[in-house]
C-alpha positions in Angstrom: 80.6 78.1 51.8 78.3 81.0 52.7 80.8 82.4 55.6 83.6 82.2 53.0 82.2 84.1 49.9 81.1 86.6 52.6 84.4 86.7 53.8 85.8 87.3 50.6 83.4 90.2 49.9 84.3 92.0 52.4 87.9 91.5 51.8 87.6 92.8 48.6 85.3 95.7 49.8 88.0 96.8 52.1 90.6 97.1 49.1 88.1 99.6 47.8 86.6 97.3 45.1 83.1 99.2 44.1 81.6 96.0 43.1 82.1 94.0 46.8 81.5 97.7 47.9 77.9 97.5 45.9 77.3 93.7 46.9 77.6 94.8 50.6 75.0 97.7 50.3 72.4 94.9 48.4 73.1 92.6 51.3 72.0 95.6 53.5 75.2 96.3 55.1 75.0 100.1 55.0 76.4 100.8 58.2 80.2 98.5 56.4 80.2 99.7 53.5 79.7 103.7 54.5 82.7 103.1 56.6 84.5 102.1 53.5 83.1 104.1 50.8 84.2 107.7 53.8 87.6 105.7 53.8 88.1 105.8 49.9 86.0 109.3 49.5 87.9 111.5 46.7 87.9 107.5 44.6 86.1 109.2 41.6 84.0 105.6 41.3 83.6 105.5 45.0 83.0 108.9 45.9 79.6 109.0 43.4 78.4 105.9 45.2 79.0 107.7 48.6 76.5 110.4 47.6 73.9 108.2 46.5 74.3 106.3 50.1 74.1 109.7 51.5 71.2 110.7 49.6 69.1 107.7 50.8 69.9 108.1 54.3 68.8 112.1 53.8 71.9 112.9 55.2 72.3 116.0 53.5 74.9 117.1 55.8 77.5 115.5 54.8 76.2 115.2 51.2 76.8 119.3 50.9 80.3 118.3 52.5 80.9 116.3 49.7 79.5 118.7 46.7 81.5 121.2 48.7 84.6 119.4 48.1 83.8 117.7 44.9 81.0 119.6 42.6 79.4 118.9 39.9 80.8 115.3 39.2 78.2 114.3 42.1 74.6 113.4 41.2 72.4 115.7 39.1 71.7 119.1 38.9 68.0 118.2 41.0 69.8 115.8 43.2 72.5 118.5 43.9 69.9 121.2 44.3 67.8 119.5 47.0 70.9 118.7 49.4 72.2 122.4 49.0 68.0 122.9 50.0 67.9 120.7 53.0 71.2 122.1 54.5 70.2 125.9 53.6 72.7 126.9 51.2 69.8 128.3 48.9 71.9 130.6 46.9 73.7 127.3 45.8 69.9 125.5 45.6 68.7 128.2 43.4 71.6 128.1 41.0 71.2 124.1 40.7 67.5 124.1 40.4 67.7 126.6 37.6 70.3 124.3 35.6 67.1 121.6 35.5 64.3 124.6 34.3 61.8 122.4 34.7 58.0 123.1 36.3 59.1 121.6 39.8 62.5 123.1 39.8 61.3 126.6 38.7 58.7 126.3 41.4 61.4 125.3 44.0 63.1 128.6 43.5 60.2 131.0 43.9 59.7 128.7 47.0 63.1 129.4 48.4 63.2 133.4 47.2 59.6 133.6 49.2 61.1 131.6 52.2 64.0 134.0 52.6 62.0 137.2 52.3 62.7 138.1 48.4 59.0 138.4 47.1 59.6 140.1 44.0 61.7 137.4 43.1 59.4 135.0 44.2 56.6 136.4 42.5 58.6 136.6 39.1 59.2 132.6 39.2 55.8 131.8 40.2 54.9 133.5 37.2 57.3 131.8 35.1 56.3 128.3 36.6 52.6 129.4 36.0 53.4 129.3 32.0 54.6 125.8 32.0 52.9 124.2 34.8 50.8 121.4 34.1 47.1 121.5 33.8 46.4 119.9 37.4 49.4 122.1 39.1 47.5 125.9 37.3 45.7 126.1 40.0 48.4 126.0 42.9 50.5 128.5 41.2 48.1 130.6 40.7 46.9 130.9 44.9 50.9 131.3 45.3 50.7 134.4 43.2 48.1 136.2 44.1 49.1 135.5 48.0 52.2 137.0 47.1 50.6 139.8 44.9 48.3 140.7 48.4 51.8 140.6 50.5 53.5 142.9 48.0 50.4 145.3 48.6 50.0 144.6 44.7 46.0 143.6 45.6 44.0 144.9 49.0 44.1 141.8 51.6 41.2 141.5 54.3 43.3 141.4 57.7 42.8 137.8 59.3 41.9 137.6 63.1 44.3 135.1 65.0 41.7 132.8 64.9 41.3 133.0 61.5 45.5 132.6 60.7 45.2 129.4 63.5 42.3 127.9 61.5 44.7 128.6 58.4 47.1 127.5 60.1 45.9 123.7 61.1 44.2 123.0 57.8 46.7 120.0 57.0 45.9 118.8 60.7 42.4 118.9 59.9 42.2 117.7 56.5 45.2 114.7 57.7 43.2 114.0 61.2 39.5 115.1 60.7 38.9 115.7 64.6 36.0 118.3 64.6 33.8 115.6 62.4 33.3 113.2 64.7 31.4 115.8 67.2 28.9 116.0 64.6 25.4 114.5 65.2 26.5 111.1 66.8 26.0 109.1 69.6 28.3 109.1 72.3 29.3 105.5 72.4 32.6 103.9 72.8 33.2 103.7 69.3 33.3 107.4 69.4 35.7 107.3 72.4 38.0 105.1 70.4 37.5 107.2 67.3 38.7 110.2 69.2 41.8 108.6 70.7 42.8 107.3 67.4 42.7 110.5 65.6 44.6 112.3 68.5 47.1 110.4 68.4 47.4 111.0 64.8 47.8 114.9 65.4 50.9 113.7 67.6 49.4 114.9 70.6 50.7 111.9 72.2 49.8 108.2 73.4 49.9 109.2 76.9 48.4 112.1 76.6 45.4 110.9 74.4 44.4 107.8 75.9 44.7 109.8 79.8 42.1 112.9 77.5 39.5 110.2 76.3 39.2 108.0 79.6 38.6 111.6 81.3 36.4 112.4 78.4 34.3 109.0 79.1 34.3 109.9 82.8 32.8 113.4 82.6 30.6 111.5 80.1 28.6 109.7 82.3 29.0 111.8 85.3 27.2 114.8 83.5 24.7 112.1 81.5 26.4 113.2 78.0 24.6 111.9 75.2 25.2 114.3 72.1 28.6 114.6 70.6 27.8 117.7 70.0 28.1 118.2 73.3 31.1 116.3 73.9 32.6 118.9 71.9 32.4 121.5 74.4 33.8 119.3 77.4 36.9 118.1 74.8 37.4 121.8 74.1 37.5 122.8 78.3 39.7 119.5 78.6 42.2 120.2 76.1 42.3 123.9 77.3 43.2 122.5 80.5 46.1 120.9 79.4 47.2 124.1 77.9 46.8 126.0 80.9 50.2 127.4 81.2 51.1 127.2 77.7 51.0 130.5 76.9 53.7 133.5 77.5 54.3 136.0 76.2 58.2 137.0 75.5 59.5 139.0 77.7 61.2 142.2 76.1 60.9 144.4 79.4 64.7 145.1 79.5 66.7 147.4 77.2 68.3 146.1 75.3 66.3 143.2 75.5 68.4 140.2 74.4 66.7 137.0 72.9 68.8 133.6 71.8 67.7 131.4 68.9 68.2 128.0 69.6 67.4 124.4 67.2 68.3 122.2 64.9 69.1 123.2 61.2 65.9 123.1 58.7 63.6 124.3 61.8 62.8 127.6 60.4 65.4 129.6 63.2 66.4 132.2 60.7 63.1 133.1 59.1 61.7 133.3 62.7 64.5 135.9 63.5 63.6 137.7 60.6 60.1 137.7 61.1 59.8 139.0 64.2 62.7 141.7 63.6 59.6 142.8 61.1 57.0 142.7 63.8 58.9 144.4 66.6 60.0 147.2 64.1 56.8 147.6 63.3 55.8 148.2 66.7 58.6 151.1 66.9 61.1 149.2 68.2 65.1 149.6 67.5 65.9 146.4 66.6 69.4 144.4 66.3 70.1 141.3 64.5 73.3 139.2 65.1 74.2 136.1 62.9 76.2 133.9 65.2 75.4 130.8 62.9 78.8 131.2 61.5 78.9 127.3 60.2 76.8 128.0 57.3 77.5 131.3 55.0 73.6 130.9 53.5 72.9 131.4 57.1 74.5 134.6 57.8 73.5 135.6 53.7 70.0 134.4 54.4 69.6 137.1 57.8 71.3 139.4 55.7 68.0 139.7 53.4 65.8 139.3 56.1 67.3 142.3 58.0 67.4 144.2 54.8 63.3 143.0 54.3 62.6 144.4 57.8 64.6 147.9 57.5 66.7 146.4 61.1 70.6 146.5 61.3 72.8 143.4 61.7 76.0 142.2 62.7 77.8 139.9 61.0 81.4 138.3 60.2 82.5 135.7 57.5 81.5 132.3 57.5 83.9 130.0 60.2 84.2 133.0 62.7 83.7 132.0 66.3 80.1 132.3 66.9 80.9 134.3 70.4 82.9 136.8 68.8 80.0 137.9 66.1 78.0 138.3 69.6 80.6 140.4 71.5 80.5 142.3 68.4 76.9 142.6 68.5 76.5 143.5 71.9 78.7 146.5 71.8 76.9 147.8 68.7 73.9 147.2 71.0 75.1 149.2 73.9 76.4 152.3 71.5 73.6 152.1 69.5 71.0 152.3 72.5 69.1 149.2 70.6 65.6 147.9 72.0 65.6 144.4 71.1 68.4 142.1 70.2 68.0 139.2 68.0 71.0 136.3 68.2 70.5 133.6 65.5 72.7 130.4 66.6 73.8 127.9 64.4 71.9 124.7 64.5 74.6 121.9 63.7 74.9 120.9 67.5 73.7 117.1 67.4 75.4 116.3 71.1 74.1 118.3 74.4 78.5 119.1 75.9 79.1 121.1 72.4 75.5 122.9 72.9 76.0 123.7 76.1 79.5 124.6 75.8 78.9 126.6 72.7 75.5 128.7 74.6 77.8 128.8 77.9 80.7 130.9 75.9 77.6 133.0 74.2 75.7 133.6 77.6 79.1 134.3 79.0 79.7 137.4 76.8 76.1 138.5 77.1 75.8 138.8 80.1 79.7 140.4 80.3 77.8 143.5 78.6 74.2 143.0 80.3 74.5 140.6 83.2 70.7 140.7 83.6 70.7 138.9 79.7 69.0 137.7 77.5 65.3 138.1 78.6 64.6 134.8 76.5 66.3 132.0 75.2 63.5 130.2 72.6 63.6 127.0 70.8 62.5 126.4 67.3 60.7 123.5 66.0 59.3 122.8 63.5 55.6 121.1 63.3 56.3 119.1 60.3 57.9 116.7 62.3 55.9 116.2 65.4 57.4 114.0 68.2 60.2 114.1 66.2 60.5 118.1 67.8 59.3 117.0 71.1 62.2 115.0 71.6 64.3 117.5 70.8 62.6 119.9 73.0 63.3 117.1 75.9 66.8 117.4 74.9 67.4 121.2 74.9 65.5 121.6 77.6 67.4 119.2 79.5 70.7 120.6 78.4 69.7 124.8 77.7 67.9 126.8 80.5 65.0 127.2 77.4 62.4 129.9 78.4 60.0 128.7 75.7 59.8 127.5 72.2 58.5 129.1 68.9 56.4 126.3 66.7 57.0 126.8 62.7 55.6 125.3 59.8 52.4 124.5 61.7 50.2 125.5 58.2 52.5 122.3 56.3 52.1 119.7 59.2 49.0 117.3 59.8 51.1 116.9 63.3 50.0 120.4 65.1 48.5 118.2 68.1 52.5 117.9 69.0 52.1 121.3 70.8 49.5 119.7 73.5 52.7 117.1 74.5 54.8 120.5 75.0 53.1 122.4 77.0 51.8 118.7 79.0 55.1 117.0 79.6 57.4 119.7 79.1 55.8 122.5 80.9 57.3 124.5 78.0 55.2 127.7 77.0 54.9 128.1 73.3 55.7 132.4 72.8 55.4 132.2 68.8 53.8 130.1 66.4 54.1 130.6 62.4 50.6 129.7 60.9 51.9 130.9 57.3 54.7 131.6 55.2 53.8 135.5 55.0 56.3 137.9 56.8 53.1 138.5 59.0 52.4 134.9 59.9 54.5 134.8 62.9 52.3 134.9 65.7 51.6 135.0 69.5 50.3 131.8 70.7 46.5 131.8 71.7 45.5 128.6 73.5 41.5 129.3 72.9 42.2 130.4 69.9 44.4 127.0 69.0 41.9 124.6 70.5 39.2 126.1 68.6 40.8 125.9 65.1 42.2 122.3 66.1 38.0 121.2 66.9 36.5 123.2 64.5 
């Protein structure tokens, strides 16, 4: 009786009836009834349903596909807003989130104009969120302006030491993980051994990795008659350094021009990075050349657009669908006639599968190195520290597929994952160039192993 009514549902699913459709999602089929809802997409019952499905599965890929295609008869104006976020279409995000005009929607968009480098603008909707936020929110709002105020020169800022922007940085890691507070005043015991294994693996620095640390830890322990945490401390700190050993490098910009390739997935920070350290290098007298190759997404190529207006650098650019090698022949002869220093090629970042990647770079490195056969200096990988071994597996899988000559790690001042970096530089042998610690234009900065140990222990 069961195997018949389920039969039946599914028969009636497949005609495109939304209420088997519905019945089939309840019963957990997702996987059947996405099938069917993409076959019947453009239904105007089905197509909402598809969406929602969409939504849930955060795939906000093809969600924006289907806003694309279909508008404003899909979800709300918030729902709408936060997929046309997720995928980077923030002129689209901005427009939705205004439509809603509430505290967390106003707050959004002076989050996305100080993403992409628009401060003013930024600092006008922090403003306006300030008058309406609510009592408990004042104070957030109010941090958010005056950073932005001290970034705008509008208030004299104290320069912060590296250090000092790493132990910025790794707050949330701290906060979230709470490593430097177990050094303090205790025995060491093996409940302190366990203690420390358990909260590094919590800052992602890896199973492996953390239970091979501690049983060294306990070694060195008893071999050098260590009975102070305290002193423990200092061993961790030497150990951990260790491991980073060849992590750092710095990039490589001996060449001119020198050409550098920006690889990773979409949502990894790739763009701001390009535009961030187009402001660095120009501020180090540098010529510098920007070229959006990320031709899938026209916020992509908009969004470098206001960065290299924010830096004072050029750019090349063509519309949005434009094959990604032609933007970077075109860049490369404006780099060659223009007697350029750096080069900066932002890549698009929808390349799930390693033959389109490598096919896709292969074409790009192709016409590089047509114009400067000793190009590009680097190729670096973006990821972004939110998501912890969730961007160490995709470094294992560019690596394996890219010839990657190091990685940039963003976001580390929103993660509670920043131990992520020790399985890098451990198991990949990947050394980590750049690290942002902030969302400031100035935040973007070489990575210091001391200087990263120390911060993560303090």
């Amino acid at each position: 009786m069961l195997f018949f009514r389920k039969s039946e549902i599914e028969k009636r699913a497949e005609k495109g009836d939304k209420s088997a459709i519905l019945e089939l999602l309840r019963k957990g089929k997702k996987d059947k009834a996405r099938k069917l809802l993409e076959k019947f997409e453009g239904d105007p019952d089905l197509t909402p349903v598809l969406f929602d499905l969409y939504l849930q599965e955060e795939n906000y890929t093809q969600a924006y596909r289907l806003i694309e295609k279909f508008g404003d008869s899909l979800g709300t104006a918030k729902e709408r807003a936060l997929v046309c976020e997720k995928f980077g279409d923030y002129k689209r995000a901005v427009e939705e989130y205004l439509k809603v005009g509430d505290f967390e929607s106003i707050l959004k968009v002076a989050n996305i104009h100080y993403a992409t480098g628009n401060k003013e603008k930024a600092l006008e909707f922090y403003e306006r969120a300030l008058k309406i936020a609510p009592p408990l929110r004042k104070e957030e709002v109010q941090e958010k302006i005056q950073k932005v105020k001290k970034e705008l020169g509008l208030i004299e800022e104290k320069k912060e030491s590296i250090l000092e922007k790493f132990k910025k940085g790794l707050k949330k890691t701290k906060e979230a993980v709470e490593i430097g507070i177990i050094f303090r005043g205790r025995k060491v015991d093996e409940s302190l051994f366990e203690e420390l294994e358990e909260l590094l693996v919590k800052a992602d620095v890896g199973v492996k990795t953390a239970v091979a640390l501690v049983e060294d830890l306990r070694k060195e322990a008893i071999r050098k008659n260590i009975q102070l945490s305290d002193d423990l401390k200092e061993v961790t700190k030497g150990k951990i350094l260790s491991l980073l050993s060849n992590c750092e490098g710095e990039l490589d910009l001996s060449s001119k021009p020198s050409v550098v390739l920006f690889l990773g997935v979409n949502g990894s920070g790739k763009t701001t990075t390009v535009g961030k350290l187009a402001y660095k290098l120009k501020k180090e007298g540098k010529k510098v050349l920007l070229v959006a190759a990320d031709t899938f997404r026209s916020a992509a190529i908009e969004q470098l657009e206001v960065w290299a207006k924010r830096a004072g650098v050029d750019i090349v650019k063509k519309e949005e669908g434009s094959d990604p090698a032609s933007v970077v022949y075109a860049g490369m002869e404006k780099a060659k006639e223009g007697s350029y220093d750096v080069v900066l090629i932002d890549t698009a970042g929808r390349l799930h599968t390693k033959e389109p990647l490598i096919n896709e770079l292969r074409k790009i490195k192709k016409v590089i190195q047509k114009h400067f056969p000793q190009e590009p200096s680097e190729t670096l990988l973006v990821l972004d520290a939110t998501l912890g071994q969730n961007s160490f597996q995709q470094a294992r899988v560019f690596k394996e597929a890219v010839d990657v000559s190091g990685a940039v790690v963003t976001k580390l001042d929103g993660s509670a994952k920043g131990g992520f970096i020790v399985a890098i530089c451990k198991d990949l042998k990947l050394p980590v160039k750049l690290v942002g610690v902030g969302e400031g234009i100035e935040d973007l900065q070489p990575f210091s192993a001391k200087d990263y140990v120390e911060a993560l222990l303090e």
